[in-house]
N, C-alpha and C positions, 0 to 999 in steps of 0.2 A: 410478412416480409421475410423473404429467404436470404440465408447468410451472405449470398453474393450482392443483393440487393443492399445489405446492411454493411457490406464493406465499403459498398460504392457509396455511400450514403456517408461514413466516415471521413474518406477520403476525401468527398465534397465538400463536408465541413470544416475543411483545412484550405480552401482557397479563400476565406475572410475568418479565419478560425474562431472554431468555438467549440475546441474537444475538450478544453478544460475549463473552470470555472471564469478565468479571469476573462477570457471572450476578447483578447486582444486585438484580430479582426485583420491580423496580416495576411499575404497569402503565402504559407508557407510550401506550398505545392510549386511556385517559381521559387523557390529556395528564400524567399523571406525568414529571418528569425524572429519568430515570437518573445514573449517576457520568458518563454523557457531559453532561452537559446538555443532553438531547435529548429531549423528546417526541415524536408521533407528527408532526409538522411538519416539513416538510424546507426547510432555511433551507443556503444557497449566497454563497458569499463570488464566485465570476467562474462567467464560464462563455466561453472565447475561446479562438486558437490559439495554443498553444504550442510553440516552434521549440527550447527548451533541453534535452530529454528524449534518453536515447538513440538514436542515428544510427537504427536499426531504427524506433522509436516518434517522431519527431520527421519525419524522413524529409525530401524537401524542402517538402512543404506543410503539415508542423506535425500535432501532436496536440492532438483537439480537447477539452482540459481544462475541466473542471466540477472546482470547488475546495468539497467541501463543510464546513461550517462545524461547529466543536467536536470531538472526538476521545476515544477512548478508553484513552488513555494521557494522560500526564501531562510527557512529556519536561522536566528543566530546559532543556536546550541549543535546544528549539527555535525554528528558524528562521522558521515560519509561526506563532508563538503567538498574533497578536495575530486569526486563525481560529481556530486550534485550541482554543487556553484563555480567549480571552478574548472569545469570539462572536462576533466581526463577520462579517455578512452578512445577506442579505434572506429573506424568504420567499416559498417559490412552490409554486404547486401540482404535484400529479402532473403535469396537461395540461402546464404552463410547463415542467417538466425532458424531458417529449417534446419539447416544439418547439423543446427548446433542443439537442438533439441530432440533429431533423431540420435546422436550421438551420447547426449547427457540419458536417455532412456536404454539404451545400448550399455550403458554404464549399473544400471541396474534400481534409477533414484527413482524412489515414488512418486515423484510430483515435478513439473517445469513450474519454477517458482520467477516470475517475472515481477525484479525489484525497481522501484519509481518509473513504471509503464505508462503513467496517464499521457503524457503527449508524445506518445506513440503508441494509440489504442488504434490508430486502422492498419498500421503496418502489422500490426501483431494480430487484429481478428484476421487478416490477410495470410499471415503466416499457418497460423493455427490451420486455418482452413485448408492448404495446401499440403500440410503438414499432416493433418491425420488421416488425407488421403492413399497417403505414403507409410499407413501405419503406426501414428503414435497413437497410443493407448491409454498413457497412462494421465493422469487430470492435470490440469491447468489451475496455477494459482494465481492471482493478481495480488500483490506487495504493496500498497501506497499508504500515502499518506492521508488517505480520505476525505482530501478537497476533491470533488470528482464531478463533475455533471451528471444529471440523471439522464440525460437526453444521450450521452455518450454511454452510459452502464447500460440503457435498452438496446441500443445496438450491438452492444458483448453478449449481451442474454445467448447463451447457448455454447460462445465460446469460452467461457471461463466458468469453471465445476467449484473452486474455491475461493472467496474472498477473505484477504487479509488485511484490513485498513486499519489506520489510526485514529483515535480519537483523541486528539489533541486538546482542545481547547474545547471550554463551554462558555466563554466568554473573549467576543468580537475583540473589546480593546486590547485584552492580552494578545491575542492573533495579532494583529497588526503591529503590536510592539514587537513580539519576536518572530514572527513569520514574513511581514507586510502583504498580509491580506485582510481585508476588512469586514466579510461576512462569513469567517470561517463556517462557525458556529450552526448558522441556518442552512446551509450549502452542506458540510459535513453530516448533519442531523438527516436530511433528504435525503443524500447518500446511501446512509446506514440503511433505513428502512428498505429503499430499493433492494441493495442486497439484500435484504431479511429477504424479500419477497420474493428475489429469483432464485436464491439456493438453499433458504431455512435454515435451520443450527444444525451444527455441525454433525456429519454421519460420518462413522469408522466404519473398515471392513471388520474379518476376525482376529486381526493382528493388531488390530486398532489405529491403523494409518488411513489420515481424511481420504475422503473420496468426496464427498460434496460437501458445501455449508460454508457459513461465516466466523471467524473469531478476528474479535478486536479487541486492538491494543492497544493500552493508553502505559503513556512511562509519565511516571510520578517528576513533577519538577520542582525541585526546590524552589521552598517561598513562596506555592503555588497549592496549596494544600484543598482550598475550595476550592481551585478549578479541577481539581480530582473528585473530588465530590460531588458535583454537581453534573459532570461527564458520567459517572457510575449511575447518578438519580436516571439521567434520560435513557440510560441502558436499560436498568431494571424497569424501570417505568411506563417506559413508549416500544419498547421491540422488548423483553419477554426477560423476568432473571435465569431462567433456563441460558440466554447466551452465554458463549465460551469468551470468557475474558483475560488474556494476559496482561497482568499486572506488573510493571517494568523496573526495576529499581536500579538500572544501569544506568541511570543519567551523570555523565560526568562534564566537566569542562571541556569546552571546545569551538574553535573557528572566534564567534565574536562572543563567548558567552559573557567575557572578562567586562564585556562594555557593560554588563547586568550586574548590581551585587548581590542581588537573589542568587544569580546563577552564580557567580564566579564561586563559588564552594559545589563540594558534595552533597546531596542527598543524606539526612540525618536518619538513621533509625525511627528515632521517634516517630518522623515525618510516612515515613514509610508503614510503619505498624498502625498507623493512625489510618493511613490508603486500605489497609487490607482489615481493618473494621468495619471501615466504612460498605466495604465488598460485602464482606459476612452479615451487614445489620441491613444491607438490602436485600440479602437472602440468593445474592447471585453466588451461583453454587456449583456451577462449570468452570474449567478453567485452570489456570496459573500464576503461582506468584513467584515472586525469586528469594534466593539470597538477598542480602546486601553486601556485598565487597567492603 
């Protein structure tokens, strides 16, 4: 199947949709809104360089972030909600998301970092496509949250050089409590390997800015110490401890965390140094870990 083939094929799966997991089956191609609250419109909260990503992806002249607006999860704890769940941002057309990534490449940024893309993965293989006809060069990252369909990641095959997911949860119930999804966990896990398989771990140039590969991120959640655990086991275990793994200790209060008493505090040290043993005694041994604030 050729990229034009695989766009139109995206595009198709958005008249009873099913680009992302939940398969909610509207048609958002008449402008129906999905459980994203997304029709066929692609609405952008920024679009500029970003220097806070990892050392690979950030590099010295930034990663050129498109922050796209609404999301298909539901996070209580999140940090970006007032894009995610509560819409803010503009609209713009297909042409405007080209020029904004010939423009962020014109700026000098190693990478088009495209953050919560999943339901708008045919506007973007669409764009991409258009786009590197017109000369962008430089790699493509995908930002999500790693609820993803696999049947939507075979369609991106070719258009996206890096993947950057989450690994949130290794356990359903907690998914559903603070996301409201109910098969994170299986969904997420099929995910990951896909990626494993269409771009392998991570490769630098000689600057050591990505060019292709996977690194995933899991942020440590208060009170949630196993589900860090047991997310690190299926890493090391099922895709390889050579992966690149960022370890997150920025979890703070935020949106509904307060409804949670796990969450409504900080992230303890302890909790944290306990995360990046547990890192060390699987022997995953790429990567990053933070401070703690």
């Amino acid at each position: 199947m050729n990229f034009e083939e695989k766009i139109e094929k995206l595009y198709k799966m958005m008249d009873s949709c099913e680009i992302c997991p939940r398969k909610c089956k509207v048609n958002r191609n008449k402008g129906q809104k999905g459980l994203c609250k997304t029709a066929d419109k692609i609405f952008i909260a920024s679009s500029n360089v970003h220097t806070g990503e990892e050392p690979p992806i950030s590099g010295e002249r930034g990663s050129g972030t498109i922050f796209f607006t609404n999301c298909t999860m539901s996070c209580v704890f999140c940090q970006n909600y007032p894009i995610s769940q509560l819409g803010n941002g503009r609209e713009i057309s297909l042409d405007e998301l080209s020029a904004a990534m010939i423009d962020l490449q014109e700026k000098g940024v190693h990478n088009i970092n495209f953050v919560t893309p999943t339901h708008y993965s045919a506007q973007i293989a669409k764009a991409v496509f258009n786009v590197r006809k017109r000369g962008l060069k430089i790699p493509i990252l995908y930002n999500c949250s790693g609820y993803e369909s696999v049947e939507t990641l075979k369609l991106l095959e070719g258009t996206i050089d890096i993947y950057l997911p989450d690994i949130k949860y290794s356990d359903n119930e907690i998914a559903y409590k603070y996301s409201g999804v109910k098969d994170y966990s299986e969904v997420n896990r099929a995910a990951l390997k896909e990626m494993k398989k269409q771009v392998g771990d991570l490769q630098v140039d000689d600057e050591g800015i990505a060019v292709q590969g996977l690194i995933i991120r899991h942020m440590v959640l208060p009170g949630n110490i196993e589900n860090t655990k047991k997310s690190l086991e299926f890493i090391a275990r099922e895709l390889s401890p050579d992966t690149f793994v960022s370890l997150m200790a920025q979890y703070h209060t935020a949106h509904k965390s307060n409804m949670f008493p796990e969450l409504s505090r900080g992230l303890t040290r302890e909790e944290y140094d306990e995360a990046v043993s547990c890192l060390d005694s699987l022997g995953i041994h790429n990567g990053w870990t933070q401070e703690l604030e």
